[in-house]
C-alpha positions as CSV (number, residue, x, y, z in Angstrom):
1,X,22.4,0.6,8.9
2,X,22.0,4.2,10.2
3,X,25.2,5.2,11.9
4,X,23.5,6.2,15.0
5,X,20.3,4.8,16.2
6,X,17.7,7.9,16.3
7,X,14.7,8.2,18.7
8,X,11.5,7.6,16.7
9,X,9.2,11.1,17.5
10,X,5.6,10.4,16.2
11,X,4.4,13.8,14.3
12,X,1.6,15.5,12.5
13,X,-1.4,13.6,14.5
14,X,-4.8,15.6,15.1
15,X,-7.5,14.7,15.9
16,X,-9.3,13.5,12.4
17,X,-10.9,10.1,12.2
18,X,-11.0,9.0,8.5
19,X,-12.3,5.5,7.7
20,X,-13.0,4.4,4.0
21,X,-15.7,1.9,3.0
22,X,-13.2,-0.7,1.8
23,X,-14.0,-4.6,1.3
24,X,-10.9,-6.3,1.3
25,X,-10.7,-7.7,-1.6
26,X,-8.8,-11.8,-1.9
27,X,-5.5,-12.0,-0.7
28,X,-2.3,-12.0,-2.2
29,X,1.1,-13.7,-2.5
30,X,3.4,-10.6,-2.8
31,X,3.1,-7.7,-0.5
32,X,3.5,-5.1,-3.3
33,X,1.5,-6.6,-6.3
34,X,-1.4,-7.7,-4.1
35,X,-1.8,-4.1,-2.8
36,X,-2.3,-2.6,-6.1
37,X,-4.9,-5.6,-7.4
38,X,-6.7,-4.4,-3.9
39,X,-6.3,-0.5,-4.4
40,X,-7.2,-0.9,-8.1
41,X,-10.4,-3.0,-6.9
42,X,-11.8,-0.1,-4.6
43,X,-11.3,2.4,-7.5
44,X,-13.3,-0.4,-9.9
45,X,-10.5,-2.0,-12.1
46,X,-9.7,-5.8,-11.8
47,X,-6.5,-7.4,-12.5
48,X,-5.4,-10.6,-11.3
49,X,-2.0,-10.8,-9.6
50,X,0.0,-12.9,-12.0
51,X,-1.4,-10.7,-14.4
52,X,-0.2,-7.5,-13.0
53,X,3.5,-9.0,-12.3
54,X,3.6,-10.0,-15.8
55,X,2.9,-6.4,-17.4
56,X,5.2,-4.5,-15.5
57,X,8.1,-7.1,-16.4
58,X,8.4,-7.9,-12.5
59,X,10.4,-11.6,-12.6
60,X,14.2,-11.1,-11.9
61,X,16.8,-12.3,-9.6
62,X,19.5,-10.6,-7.8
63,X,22.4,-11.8,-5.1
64,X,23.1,-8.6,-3.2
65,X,25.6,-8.1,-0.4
66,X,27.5,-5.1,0.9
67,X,30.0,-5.3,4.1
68,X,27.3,-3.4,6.3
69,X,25.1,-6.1,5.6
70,X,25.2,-9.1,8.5
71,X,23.9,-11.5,5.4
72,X,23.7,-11.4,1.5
73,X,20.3,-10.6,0.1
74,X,18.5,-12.9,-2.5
75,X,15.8,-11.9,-4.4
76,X,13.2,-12.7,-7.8
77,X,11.7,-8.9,-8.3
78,X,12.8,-7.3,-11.6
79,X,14.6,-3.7,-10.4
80,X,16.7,-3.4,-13.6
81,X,15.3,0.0,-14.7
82,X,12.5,0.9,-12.0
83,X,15.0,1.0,-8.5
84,X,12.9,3.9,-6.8
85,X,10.0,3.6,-5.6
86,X,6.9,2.3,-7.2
87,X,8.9,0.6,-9.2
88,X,7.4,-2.6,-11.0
89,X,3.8,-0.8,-9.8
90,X,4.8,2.5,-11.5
91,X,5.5,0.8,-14.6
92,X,2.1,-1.3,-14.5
93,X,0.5,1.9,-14.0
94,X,1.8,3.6,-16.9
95,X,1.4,1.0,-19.1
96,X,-2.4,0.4,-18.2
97,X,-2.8,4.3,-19.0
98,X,-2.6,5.5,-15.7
99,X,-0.1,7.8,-13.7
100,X,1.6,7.8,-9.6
101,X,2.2,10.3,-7.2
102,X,4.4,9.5,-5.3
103,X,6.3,10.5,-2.0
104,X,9.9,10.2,-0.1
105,X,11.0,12.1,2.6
106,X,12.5,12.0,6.4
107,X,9.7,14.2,7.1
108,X,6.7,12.3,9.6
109,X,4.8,14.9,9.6
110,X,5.1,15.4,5.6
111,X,3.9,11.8,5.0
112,X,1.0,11.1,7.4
113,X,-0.4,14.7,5.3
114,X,0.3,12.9,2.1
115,X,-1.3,9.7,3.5
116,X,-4.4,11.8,5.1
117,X,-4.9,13.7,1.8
118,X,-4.7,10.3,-0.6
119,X,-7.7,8.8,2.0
120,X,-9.9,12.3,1.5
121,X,-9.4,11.5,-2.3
122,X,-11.0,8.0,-1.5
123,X,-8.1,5.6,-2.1
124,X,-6.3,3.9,0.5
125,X,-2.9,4.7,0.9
126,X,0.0,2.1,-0.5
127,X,2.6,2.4,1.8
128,X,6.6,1.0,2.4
129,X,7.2,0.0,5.7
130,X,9.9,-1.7,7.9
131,X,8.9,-5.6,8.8
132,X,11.0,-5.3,11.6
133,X,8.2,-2.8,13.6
134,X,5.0,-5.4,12.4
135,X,4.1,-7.3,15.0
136,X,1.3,-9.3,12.7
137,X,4.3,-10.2,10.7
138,X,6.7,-11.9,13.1
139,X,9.7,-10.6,11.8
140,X,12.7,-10.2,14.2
141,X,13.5,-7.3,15.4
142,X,16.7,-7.1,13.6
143,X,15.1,-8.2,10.5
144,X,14.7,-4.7,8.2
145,X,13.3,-4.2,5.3
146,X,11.8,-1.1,4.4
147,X,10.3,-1.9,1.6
148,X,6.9,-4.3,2.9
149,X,3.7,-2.8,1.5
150,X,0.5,-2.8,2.6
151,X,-2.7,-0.3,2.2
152,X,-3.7,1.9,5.1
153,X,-7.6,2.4,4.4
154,X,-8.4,4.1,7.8
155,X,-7.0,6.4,10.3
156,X,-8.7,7.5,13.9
157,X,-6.2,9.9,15.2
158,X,-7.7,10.2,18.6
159,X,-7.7,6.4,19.5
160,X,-4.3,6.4,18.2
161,X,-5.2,3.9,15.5
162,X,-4.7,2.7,11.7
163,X,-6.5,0.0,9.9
164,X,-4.7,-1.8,7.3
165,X,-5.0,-4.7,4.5
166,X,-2.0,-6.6,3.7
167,X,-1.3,-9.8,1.9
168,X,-3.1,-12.0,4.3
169,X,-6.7,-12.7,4.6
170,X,-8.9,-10.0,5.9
171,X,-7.8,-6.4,7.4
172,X,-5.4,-5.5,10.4
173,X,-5.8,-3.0,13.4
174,X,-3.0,-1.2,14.6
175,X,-1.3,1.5,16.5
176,X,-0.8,4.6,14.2
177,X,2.5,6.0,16.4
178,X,3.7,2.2,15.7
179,X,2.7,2.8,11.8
180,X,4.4,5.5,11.8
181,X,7.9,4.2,12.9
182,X,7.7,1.7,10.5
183,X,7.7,4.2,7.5
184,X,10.2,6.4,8.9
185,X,12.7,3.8,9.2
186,X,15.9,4.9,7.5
187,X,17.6,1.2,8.0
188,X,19.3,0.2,4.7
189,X,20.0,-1.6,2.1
190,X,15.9,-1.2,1.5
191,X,15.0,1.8,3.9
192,X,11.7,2.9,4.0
193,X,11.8,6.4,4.3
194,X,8.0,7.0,4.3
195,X,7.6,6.3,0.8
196,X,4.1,6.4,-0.6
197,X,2.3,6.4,-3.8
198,X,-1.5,7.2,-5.1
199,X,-2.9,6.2,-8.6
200,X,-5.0,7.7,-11.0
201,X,-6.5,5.5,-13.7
202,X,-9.0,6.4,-17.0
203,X,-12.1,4.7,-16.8
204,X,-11.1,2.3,-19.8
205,X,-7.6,0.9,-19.3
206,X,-5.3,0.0,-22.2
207,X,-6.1,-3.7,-23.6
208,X,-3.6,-6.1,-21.8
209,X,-3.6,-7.8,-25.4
210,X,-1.3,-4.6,-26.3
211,X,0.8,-4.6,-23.0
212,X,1.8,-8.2,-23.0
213,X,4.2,-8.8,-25.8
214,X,6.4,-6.0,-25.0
215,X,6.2,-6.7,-21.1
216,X,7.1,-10.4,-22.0
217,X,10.1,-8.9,-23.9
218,X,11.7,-6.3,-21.6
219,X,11.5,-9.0,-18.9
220,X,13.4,-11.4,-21.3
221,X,16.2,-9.4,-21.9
222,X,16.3,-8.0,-18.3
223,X,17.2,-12.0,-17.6
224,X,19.4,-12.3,-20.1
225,X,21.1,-9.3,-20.4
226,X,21.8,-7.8,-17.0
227,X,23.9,-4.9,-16.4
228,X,26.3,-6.7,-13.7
229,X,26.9,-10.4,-13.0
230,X,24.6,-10.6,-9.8
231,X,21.6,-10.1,-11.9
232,X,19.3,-12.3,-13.9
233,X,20.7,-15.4,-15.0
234,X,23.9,-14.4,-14.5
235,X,23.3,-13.6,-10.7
236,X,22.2,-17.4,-10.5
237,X,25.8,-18.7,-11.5
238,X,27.4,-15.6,-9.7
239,X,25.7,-17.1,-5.9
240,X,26.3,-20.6,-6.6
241,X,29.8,-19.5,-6.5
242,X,29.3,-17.2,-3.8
243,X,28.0,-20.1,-1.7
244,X,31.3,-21.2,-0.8
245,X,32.4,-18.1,0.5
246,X,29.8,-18.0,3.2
247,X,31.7,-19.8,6.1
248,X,34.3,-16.1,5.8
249,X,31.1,-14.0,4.2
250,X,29.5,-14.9,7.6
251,X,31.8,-15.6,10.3
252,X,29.4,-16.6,13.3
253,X,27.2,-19.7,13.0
254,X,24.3,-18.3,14.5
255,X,23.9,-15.4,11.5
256,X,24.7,-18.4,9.0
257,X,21.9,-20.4,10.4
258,X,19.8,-17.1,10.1
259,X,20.8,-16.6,6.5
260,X,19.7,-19.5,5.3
261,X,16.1,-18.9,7.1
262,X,16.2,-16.1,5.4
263,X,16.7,-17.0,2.1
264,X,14.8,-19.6,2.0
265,X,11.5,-17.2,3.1
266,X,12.2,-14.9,0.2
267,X,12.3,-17.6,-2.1
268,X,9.6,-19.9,-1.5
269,X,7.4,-18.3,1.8
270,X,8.2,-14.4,2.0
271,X,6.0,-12.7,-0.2
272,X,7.5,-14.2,-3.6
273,X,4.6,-16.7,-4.2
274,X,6.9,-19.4,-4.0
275,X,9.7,-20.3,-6.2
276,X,11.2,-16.7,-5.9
277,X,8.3,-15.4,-8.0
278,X,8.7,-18.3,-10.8
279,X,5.2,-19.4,-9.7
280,X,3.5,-16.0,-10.1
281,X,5.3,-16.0,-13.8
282,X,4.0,-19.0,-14.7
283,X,0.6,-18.3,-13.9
284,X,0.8,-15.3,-15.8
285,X,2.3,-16.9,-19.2
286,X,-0.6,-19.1,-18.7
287,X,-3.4,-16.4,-18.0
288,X,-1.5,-14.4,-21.4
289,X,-1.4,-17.1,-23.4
290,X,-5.1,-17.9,-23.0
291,X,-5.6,-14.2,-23.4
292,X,-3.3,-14.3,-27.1
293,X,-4.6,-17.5,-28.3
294,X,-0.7,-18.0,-28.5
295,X,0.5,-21.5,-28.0
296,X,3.8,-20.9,-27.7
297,X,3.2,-19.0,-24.5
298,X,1.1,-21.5,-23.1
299,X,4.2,-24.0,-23.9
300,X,6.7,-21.8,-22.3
301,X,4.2,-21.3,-18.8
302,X,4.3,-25.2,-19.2
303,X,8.4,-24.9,-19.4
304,X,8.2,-22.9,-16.3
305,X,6.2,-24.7,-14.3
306,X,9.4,-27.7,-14.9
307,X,11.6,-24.5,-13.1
308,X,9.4,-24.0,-10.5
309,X,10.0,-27.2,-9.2
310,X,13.7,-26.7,-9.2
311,X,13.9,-24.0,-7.1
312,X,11.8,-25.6,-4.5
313,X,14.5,-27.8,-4.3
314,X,16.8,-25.1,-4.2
315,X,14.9,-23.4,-1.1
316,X,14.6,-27.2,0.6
317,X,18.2,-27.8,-0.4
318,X,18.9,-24.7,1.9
319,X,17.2,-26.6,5.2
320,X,17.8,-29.5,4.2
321,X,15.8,-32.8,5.9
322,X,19.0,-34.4,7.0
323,X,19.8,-31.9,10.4
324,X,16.7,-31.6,12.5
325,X,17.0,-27.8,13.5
326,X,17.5,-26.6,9.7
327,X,14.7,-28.7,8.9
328,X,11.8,-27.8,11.4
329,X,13.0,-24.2,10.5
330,X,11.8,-25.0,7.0
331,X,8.7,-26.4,8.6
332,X,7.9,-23.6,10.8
333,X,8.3,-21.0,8.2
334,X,6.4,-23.1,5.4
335,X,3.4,-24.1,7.6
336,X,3.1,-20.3,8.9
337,X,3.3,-18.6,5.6
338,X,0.5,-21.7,5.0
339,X,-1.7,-20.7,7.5
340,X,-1.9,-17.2,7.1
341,X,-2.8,-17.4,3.7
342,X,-5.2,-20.2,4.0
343,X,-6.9,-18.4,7.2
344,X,-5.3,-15.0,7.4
345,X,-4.6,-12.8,10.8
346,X,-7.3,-14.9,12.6
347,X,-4.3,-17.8,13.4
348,X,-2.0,-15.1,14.3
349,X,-1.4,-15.9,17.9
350,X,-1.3,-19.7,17.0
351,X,1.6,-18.5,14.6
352,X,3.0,-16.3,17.1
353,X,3.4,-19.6,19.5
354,X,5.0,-21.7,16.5
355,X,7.7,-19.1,16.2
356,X,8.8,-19.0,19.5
357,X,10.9,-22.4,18.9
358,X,12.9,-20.1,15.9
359,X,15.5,-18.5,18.6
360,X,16.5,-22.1,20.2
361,X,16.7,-23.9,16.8
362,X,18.4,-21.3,15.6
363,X,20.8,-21.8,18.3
364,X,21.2,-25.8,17.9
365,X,21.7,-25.2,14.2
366,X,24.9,-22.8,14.9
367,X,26.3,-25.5,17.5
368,X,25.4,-28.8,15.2
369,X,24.4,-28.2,11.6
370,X,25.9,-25.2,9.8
371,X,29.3,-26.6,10.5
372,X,28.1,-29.3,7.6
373,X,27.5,-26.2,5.6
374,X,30.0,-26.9,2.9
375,X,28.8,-30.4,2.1
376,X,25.0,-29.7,2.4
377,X,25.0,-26.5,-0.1
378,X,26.9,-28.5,-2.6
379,X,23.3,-29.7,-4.4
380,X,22.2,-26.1,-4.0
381,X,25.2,-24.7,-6.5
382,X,24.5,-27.6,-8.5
383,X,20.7,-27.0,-8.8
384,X,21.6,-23.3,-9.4
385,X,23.2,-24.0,-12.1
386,X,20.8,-25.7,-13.7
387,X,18.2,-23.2,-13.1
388,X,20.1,-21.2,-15.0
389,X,20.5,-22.8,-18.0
390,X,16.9,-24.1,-17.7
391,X,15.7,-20.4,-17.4
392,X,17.9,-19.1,-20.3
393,X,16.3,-21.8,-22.6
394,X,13.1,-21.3,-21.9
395,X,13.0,-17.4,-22.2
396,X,15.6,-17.4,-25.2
397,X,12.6,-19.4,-26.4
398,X,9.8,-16.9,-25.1
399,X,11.0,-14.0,-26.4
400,X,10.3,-15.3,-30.0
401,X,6.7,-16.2,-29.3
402,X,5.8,-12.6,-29.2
């Protein structure tokens, strides 16, 4: 996190009003992917989702924690060679024949001219922002990450407003001085940073029938073959172990009761599409093999499907039914992430009053139930082991199809 905590100084508002005529267009399971299938919808190109992750290589895993970090970081998004920045959504792009501009800078003023100039060119603007600043998402206050996306189709600087379309069914209205101090946000590991990008696509995309096999092999060997041990398959192994370091990893029961909330949203509720993105991949495999007239692929999206299941028990394992705080944790955050996507921002305040009971569960947990910690996680290493052998099968398997 930032050494010193700066005071957030809104900049570079006028007095321009500039709306878009944008539909919203279906909703979405990750924040990122779903953004693009919505921006490339208004400029007249349709991908499904599952598609989309599946070109740009986008299923990975990664166990990620450094000693300014409260909690370790799990995750299923592929960042092996595409860190910065669009990342997996530069790489579709590029791949479908199109190109990015794109934007980073501590500058407020800089980006809300970058994100005025991308709406005068007709496309809404894809934008990072902190969770921790978004009141429609619930997040706690201490929760940052910097790197939520959504599309910003419309600002009216004089009534201090933005309108925006994330994940969730239908379109959001918001403050614009509150939009903009959730892009500035420089709190790490994933700082925003105003980040942006706009597309530009030919009118005939490249065939996905020539995109698939090689996205289906660089994901492959980004799973297999990862450049340290907390990545891909290897990652899987390296947090079962790390599992039993959590009682010194993280000292206070309260933040250990919050970890495992926490992972278990970013597997199964936060924007993964549940199963830490293993869902999304095995829609895909199916949608390609379909596409390919290639059984193999069909079989391996069946193979999948087997693995999804696991690491539903994985993300249950982490709440597990037996203690009656962890539990309704698991049931809060499930039938939310429900909800929202079933009916969108229209249930927000009904949402908003099943979340109040997180702080006091959150409490009991740390007094009653985390102190089990050592004997309830024991299924999860097991289960993550599994998983991994089960995934290294199955894409040691894929990789030949194509």
């Amino acid at each position: 996190m930032p050494s010193k905590k700066k005071e957030f100084k809104p900049a570079g508002i006028g007095d321009d009003k500039i709306i878009l005529d944008y539909k919203h267009f279906g909703d979405g399971k990750n924040c990122q992917t779903s953004a693009m299938v919505r921006l490339m919808h208004h400029m007249g190109h349709d991908i499904s989702e599952p598609m989309l992750v599946g070109i740009s290589a986008g299923m990975g895993f990664i166990y990620w924690f450094m000693k300014q970090m409260t909690y370790p970081v799990v995750g299923g998004m592929n960042r092996s060679d595409c860190r910065k920045f669009p990342g997996i959504l530069g790489k579709a792009a590029k791949r479908l024949g199109g190109d990015f501009d794109s934007i980073l800078t501590r500058s407020v003023k800089k980006a809300h001219l970058f994100l005025k100039e991308t709406l005068r060119d007709n496309q809404p603007g894809l934008v990072c922002v902190d969770m921790a600043y978004l009141d429609h998402l619930l997040t706690g206050e201490d929760d940052h990450f910097g790197e939520h996306n959504f599309l910003v189709y419309g600002i009216d600087e004089p009534e201090n407003a933005v309108y925006i379309s994330d994940r969730f069914h239908g379109t959001h209205k918001m403050a614009l001085t509150q939009l903009q101090k959730a892009r500035a946000s420089e709190y790490h590991p994933f700082p925003a940073m105003n980040q942006m990008v706009r597309f530009a696509f030919p009118d005939k995309l490249t065939p996905l029938e020539e995109i698939i096999p090689s996205a289906i092999r660089e994901n492959v060997d980004a799973l297999l073959n990862p450049p340290i041990s907390n990545i891909g398959v290897k990652g899987m192994i390296k947090w079962s172990k790390e599992l039993s370091k959590y009682p010194k990893l993280i000292p206070d029961p309260k933040d250990l009761a919050h970890a495992l909330v926490m992972h278990y949203i970013y597997i199964e509720t936060g924007g993964s599409g549940g199963a830490i993105f293993r869902q999304i991949y095995t829609d895909f495999l199916r949608e390609a093999g379909e596409l390919l007239q290639n059984d193999r692929i069909t079989k391996a999206s069946d193979d999948f499907q087997e693995i999804v299941g696991v690491w539903r028990e994985i993300a249950n394992g982490l709440l597990p039914d037996g203690y009656p705080a962890l539990g309704e944790l698991r049931e809060i955050q499930w039938s939310i992430n429900r909800d929202l996507e079933e009916k969108g921002l229209s249930v927000l305040d009904d949402v908003r009053k099943r979340s109040e009971r997180v702080p006091s569960l959150l409490d009991e947990a740390a007094k009653s139930e985390v102190s089990d910690f050592l004997e309830f996680i024991a299924p999860v290493q097991s289960l993550l082991r599994r998983v991994s052998e089960m995934e290294s099968a199955v894409l040691s398997e894929l990789v030949e199809s194509v």
